[in-house]
N, CA, C and O of each residue as an XYZ file, in Angstrom:
416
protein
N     -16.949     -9.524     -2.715
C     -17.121     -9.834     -1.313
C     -18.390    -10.658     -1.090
O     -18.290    -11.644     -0.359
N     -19.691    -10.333     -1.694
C     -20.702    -11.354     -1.875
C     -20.559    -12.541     -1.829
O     -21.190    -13.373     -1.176
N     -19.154    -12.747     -2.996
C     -18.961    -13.916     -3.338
C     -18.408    -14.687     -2.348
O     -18.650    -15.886     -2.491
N     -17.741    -14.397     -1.384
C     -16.631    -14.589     -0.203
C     -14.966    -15.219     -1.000
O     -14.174    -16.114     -0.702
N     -15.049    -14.043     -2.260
C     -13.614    -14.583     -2.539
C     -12.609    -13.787     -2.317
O     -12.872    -12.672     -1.867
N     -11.755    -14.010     -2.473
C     -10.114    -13.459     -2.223
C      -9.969    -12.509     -3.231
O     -10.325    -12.680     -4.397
N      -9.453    -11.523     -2.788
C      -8.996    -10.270     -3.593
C      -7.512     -9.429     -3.060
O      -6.757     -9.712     -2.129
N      -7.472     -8.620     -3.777
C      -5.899     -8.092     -3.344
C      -6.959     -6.146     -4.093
O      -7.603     -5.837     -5.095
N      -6.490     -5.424     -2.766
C      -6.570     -4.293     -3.409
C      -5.221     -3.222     -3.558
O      -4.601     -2.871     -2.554
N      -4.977     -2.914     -4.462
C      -3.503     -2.025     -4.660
C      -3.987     -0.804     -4.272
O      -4.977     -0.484     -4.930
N      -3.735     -0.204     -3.651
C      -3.909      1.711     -3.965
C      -3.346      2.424     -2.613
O      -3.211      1.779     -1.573
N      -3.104      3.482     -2.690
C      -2.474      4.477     -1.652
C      -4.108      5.176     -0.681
O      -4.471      6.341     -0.838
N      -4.843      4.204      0.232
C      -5.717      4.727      0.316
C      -5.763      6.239      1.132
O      -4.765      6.945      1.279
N      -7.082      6.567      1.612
C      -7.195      7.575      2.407
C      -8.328      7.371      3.519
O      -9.246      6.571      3.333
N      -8.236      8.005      4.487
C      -8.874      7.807      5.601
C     -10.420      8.281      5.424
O     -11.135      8.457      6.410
N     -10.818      8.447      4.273
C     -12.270      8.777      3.587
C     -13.056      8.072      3.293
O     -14.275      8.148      3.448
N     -11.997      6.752      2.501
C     -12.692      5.276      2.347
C     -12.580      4.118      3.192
O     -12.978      2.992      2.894
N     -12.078      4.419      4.147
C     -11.584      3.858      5.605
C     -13.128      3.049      6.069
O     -13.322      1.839      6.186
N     -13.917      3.969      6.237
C     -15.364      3.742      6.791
C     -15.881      3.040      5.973
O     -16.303      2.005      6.489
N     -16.143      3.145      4.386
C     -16.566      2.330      3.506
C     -16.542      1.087      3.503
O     -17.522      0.343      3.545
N     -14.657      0.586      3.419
C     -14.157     -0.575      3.290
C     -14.282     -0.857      4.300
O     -14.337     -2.086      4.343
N     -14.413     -0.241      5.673
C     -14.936     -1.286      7.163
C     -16.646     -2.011      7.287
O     -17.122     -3.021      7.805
N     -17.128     -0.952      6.566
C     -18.756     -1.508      6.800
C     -18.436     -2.557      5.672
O     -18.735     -3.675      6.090
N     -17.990     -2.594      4.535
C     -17.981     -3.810      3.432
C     -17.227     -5.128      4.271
O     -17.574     -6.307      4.203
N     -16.327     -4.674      4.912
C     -15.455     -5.896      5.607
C     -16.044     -6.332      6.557
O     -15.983     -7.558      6.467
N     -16.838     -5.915      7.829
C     -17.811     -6.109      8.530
C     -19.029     -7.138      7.917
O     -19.337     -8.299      8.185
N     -19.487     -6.274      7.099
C     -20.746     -7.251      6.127
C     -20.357     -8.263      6.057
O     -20.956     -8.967      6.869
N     -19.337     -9.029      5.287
C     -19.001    -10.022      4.695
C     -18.077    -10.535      5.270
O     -17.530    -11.458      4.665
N     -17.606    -10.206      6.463
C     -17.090    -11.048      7.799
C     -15.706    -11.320      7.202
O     -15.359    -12.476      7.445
N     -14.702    -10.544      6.417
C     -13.532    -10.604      5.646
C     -12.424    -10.514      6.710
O     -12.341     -9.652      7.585
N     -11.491    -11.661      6.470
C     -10.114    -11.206      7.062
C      -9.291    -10.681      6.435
O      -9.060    -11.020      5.274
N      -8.642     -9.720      7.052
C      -7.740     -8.530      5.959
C      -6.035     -8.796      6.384
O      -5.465     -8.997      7.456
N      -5.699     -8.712      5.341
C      -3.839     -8.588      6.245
C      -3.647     -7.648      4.929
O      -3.833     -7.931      3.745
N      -3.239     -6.506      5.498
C      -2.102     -5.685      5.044
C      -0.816     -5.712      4.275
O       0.081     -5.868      5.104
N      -0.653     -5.685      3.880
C       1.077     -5.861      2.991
C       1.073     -4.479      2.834
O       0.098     -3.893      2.363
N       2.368     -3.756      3.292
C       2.653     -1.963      2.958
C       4.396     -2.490      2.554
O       5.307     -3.088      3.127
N       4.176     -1.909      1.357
C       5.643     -2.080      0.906
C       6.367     -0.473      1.150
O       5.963      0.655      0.868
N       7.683     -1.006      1.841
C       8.133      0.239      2.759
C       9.343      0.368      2.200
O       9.967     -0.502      1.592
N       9.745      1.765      2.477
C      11.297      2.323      2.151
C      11.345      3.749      2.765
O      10.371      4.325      3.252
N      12.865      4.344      2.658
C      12.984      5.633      2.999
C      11.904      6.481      2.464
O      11.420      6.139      1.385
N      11.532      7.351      2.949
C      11.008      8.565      2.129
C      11.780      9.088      0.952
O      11.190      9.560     -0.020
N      12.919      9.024      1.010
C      14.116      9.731     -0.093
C      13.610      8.643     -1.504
O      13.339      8.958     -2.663
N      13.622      7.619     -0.996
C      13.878      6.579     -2.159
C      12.444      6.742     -2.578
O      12.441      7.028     -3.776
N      11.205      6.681     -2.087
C       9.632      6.323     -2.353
C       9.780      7.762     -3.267
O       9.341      7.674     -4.414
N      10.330      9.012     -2.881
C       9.561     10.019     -3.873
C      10.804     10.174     -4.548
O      10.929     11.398     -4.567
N      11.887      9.647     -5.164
C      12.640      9.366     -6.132
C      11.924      8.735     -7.325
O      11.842      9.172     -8.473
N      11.358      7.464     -6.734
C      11.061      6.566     -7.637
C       9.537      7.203     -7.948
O       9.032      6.731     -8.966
N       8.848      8.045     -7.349
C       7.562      8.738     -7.301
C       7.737      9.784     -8.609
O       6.957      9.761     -9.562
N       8.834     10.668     -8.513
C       9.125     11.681     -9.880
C       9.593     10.834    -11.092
O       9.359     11.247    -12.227
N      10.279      9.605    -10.881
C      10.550      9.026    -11.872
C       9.939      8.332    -12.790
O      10.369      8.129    -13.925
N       8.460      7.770    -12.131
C       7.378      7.546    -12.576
C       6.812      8.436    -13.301
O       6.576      8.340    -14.505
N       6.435      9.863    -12.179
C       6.242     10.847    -13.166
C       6.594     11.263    -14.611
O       5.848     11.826    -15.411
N       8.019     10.834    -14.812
C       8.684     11.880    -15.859
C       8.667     10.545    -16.903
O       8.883     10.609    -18.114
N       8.270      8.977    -15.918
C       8.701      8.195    -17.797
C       7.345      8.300    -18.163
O       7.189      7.849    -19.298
N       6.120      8.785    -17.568
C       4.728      8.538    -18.042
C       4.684     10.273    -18.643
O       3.878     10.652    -19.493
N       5.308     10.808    -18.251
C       5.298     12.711    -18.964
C       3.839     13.329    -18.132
O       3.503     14.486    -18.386
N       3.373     12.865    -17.576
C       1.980     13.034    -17.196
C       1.923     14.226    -16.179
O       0.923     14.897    -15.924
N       3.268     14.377    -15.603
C       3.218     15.765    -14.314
C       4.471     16.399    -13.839
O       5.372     15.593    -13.608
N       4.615     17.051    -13.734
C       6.338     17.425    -13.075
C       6.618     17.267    -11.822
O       5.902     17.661    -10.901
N       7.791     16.618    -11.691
C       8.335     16.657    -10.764
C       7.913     17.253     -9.186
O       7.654     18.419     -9.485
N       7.775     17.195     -8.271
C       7.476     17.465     -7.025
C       8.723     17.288     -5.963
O       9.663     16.525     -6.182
N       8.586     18.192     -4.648
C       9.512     18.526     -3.490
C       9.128     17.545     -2.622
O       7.985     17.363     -2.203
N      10.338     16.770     -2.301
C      10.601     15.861     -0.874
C       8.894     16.350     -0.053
O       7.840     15.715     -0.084
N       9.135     17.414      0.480
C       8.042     17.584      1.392
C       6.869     17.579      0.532
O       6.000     16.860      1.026
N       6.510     18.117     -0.583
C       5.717     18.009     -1.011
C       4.419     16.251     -1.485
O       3.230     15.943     -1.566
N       5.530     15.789     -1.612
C       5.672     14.277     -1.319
C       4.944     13.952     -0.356
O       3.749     13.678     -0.245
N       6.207     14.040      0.662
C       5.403     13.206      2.306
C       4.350     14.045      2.298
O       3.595     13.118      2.589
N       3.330     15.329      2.198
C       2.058     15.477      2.514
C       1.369     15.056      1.376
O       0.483     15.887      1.175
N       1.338     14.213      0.568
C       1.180     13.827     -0.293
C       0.439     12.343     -0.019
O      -0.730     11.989     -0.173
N       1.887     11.483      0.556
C       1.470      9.948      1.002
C       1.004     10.107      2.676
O       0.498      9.104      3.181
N       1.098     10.827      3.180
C       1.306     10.626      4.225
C      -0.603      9.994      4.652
O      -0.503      9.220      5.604
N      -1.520     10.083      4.383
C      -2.559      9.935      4.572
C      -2.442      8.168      4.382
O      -3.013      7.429      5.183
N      -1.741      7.700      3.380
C      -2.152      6.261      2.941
C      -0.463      5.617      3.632
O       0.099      4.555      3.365
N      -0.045      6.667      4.512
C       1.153      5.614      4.855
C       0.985      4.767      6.154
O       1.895      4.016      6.507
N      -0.189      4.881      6.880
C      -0.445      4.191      7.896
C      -1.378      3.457      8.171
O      -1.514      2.652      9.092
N      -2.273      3.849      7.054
C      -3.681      3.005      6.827
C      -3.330      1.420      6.485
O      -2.521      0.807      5.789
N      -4.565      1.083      7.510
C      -4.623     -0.144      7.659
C      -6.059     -0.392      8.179
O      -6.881      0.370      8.687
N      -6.098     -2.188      7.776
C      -7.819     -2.724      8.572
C      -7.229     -3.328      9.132
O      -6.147     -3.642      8.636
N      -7.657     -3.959     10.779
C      -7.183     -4.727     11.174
C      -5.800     -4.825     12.081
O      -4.864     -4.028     12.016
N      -5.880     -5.880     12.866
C      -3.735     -5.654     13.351
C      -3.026     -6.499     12.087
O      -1.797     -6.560     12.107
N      -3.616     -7.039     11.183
C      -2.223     -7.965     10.430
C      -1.520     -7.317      9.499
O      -1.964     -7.182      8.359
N      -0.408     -6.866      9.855
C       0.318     -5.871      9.022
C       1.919     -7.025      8.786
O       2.724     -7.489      9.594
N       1.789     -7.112      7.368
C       2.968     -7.667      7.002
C       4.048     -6.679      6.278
O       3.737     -6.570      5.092
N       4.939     -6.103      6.525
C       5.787     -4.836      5.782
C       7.035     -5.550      5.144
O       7.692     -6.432      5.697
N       7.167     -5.241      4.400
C       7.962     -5.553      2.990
C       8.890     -4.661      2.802
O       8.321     -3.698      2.288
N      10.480     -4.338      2.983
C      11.516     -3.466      2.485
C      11.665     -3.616      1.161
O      11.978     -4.711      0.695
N      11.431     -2.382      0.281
C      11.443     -2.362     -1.277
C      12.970     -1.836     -1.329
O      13.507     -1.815     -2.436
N      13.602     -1.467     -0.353
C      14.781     -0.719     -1.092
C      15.429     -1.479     -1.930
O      16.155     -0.832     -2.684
N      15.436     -2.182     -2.025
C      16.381     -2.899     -2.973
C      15.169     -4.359     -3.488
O      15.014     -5.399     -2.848
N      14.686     -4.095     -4.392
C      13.711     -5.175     -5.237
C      14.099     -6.490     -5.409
O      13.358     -7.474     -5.391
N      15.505     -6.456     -5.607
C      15.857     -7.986     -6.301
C      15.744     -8.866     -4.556
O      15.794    -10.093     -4.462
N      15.647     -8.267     -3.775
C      15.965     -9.429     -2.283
C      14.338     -9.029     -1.619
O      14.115     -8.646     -0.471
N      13.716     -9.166     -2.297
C      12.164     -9.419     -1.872
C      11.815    -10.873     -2.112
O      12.208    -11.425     -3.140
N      11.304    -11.330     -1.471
C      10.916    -12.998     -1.683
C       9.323    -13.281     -1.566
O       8.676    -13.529     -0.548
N       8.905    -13.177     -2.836
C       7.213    -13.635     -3.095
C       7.052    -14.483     -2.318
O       6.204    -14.337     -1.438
N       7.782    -15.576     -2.402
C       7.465    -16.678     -1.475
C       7.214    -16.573      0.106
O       6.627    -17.320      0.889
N       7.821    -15.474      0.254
C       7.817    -15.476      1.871
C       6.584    -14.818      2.375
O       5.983    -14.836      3.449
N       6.399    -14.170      1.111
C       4.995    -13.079      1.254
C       3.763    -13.846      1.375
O       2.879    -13.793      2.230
N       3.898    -14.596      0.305
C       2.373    -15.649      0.495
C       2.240    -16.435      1.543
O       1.197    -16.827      2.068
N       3.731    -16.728      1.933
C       3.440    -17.595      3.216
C       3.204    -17.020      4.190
O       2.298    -17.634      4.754
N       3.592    -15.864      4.950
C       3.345    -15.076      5.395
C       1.639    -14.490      5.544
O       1.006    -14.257      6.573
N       1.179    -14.357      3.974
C       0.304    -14.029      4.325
C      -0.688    -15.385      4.304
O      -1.723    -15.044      4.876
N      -0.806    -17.045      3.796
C      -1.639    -17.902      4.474
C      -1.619    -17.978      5.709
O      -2.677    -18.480      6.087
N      -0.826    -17.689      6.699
C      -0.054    -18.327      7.988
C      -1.619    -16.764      8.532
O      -1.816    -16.472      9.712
């Protein structure tokens, strides 16, 4: 951010580092747009245990257990520019539309 360059951050945040990343975005006078890649709940903690079980790293978890799970990083956002992305189906996502989307 010093630098004033472009970055992309991935992660499921929480409303803990909320304050952090506002005083850093503030400082360095950053415009933020959002990208939240969205789907059912059914499908997000499908593909959530399935992760689980090809990495062996944890067992399996309950629907509800899940949503209190994401639910902290499912609304977080900086800013109004929220661009949302339907993952249900991967192959009809268009990168292209995303970048343009997000220069515009």
């Amino acid at each position: 951010m010093k630098q004033s360059t472009s970055f992309i951050i991935e992660y499921g945040f929480w409303d803990e580092q909320k304050a952090i990343l506002n005083e850093l975005i503030e400082k360095y006078e950053y415009k933020t747009v959002n990208v939240h890649f969205v789907t059912s709940d059914e499908l997000a903690h499908k593909r959530f245990n399935d992760r689980r079980k090809l990495y062996g790293t944890k067992p399996p978890i309950s629907l509800e257990e899940y949503k209190s799970l994401v639910i902290h990083s499912k609304y977080f956002q900086f800013g109004n520019s929220v661009i949302n992305v339907d993952t249900t189906d991967f192959t009809t996502i268009s990168y292209t539309d995303i970048a343009k989307q997000i220069r515009q």
